[in-house]
C-alpha positions in Angstrom: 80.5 -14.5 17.3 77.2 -12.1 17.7 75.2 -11.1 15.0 75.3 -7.9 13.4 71.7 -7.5 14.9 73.3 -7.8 18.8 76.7 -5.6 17.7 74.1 -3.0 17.2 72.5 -3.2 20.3 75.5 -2.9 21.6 76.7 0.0 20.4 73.4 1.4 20.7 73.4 0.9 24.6 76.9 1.6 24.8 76.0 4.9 23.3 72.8 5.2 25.8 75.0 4.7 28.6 77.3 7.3 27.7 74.5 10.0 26.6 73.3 9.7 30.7 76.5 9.9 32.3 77.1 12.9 29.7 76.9 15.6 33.0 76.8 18.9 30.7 75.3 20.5 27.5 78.9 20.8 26.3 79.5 16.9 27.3 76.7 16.2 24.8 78.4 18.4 22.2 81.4 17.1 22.2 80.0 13.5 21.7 78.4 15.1 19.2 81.2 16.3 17.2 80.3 20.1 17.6 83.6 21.4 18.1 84.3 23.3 21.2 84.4 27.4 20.1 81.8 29.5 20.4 81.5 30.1 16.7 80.3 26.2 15.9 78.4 26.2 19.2 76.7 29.0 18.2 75.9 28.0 14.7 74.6 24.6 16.4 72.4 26.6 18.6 71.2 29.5 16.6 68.4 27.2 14.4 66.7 26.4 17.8 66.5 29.7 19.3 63.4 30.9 17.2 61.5 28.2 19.7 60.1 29.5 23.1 62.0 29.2 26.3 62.9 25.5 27.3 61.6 24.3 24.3 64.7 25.7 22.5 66.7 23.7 24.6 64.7 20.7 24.6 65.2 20.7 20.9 68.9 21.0 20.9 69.3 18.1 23.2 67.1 15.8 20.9 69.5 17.4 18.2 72.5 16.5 19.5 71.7 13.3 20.7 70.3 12.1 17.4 74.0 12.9 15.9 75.8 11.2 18.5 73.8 8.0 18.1 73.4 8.2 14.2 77.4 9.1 14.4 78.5 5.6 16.8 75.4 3.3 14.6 77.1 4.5 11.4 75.2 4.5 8.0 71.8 1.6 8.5 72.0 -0.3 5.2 68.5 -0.9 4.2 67.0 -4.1 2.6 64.1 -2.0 0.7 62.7 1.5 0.0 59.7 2.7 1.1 57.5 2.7 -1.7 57.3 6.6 -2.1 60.6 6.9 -3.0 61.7 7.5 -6.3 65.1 5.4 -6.9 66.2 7.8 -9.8 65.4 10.8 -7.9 62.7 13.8 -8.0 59.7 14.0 -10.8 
């Protein structure tokens, strides 16, 4: 049985892999959840248009490939809190 440390990693490169043999923007959105009409593709897009040229695009990208791995890793269960956080909430 693996470890909960190598199912990860696992799913982590499972997810890699599919991220580079995603041939197409829209490929990445859809493993991204976005769905596919050109309302929700544009209200992906629009935050990152403000930024110049390919930069824009660059950012999306990252965007959308932070959700698809944060989406197949699921929610990361963490054994402390950073010391700045406030465990009740804001001051």
């Amino acid at each position: 049985m693996k470890h909960a440390h190598q199912r990860h990693q696992c799913r982590i490169d499972a997810v890699s892999e599919a991220i580079r043999r995603a041939g197409s923007i829209g490929a990445l959105e859809r493993l991204a959840g976005i769905p596919p009409t050109v309302e929700d593709r544009t209200a992906f897009w629009l935050p990152f248009s403000h930024l110049p040229g390919a930069s824009a695009l660059d950012a999306g990208v990252a965007e959308l490939k932070r959700r698809i791995i944060a989406a197949a890793t699921g929610p990361q269960q963490r054994t402390h809190r950073p010391m700045w956080e406030n465990p009740t909430g804001p001051s």
